[in-house]
N, C-alpha and C positions, 0 to 999 in steps of 0.2 A: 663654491657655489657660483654659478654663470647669473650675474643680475641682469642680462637677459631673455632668460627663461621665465623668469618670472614678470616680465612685464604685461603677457597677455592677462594672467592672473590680477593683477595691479588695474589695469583696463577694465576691468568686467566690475570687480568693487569698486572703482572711482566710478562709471555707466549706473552700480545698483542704488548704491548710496544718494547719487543725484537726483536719482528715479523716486527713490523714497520722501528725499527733501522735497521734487515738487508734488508729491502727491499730500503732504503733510502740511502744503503750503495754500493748497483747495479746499472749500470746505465739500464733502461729503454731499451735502443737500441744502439747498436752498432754506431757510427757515421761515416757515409760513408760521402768520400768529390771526386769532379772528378774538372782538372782543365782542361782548354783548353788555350794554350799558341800561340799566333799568332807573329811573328817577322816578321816587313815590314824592320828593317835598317834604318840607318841615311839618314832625305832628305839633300838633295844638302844645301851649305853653302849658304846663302841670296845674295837675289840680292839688290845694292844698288840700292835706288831710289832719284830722287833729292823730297827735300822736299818742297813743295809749302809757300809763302810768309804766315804767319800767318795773318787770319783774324777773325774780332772781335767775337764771339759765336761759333765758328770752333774747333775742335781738330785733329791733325792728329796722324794715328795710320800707323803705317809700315805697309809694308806689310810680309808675312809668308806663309811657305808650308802648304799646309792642304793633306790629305790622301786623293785618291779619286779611285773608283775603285779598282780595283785589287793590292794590293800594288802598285801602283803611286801615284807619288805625284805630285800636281799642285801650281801654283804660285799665290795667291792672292794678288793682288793690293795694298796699301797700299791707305786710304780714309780720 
């Protein structure tokens, strides 16, 4: 086998291969990012509740501010 004959061959995949690396080495696309930042504030400190006598199959869970509307906050029960 004449080794060079095969040098154009040799040429063309050492050219593809490089082509490849620098393409692999770009990124594609810029990466845009947007954020959008809302501050409602601390809700109010809790309200104590009395807690109900435990009974058998029951769990009771406090109650807690939730967000509601417009920055306010509302007071949920405790069940």
């Amino acid at each position: 086998m004449n080794p060079t004959a095969n040098k154009p061959l040799i040429a063309a995949a050492a050219a593809a291969l490089l082509a490849l690396g620098a393409l692999a080495a770009t990124p594609a696309a810029q990466a845009q990012t947007a954020s959008i930042a809302v501050r409602i504030g601390a809700p109010p400190p809790p309200r104590h509740e009395p807690v109900p006598l435990a009974r058998p199959g029951w769990l009771w869970t406090p109650g807690h501010w939730e967000v509601r509307g417009h920055h306010r906050y509302a007071w949920v029960g405790g069940a």
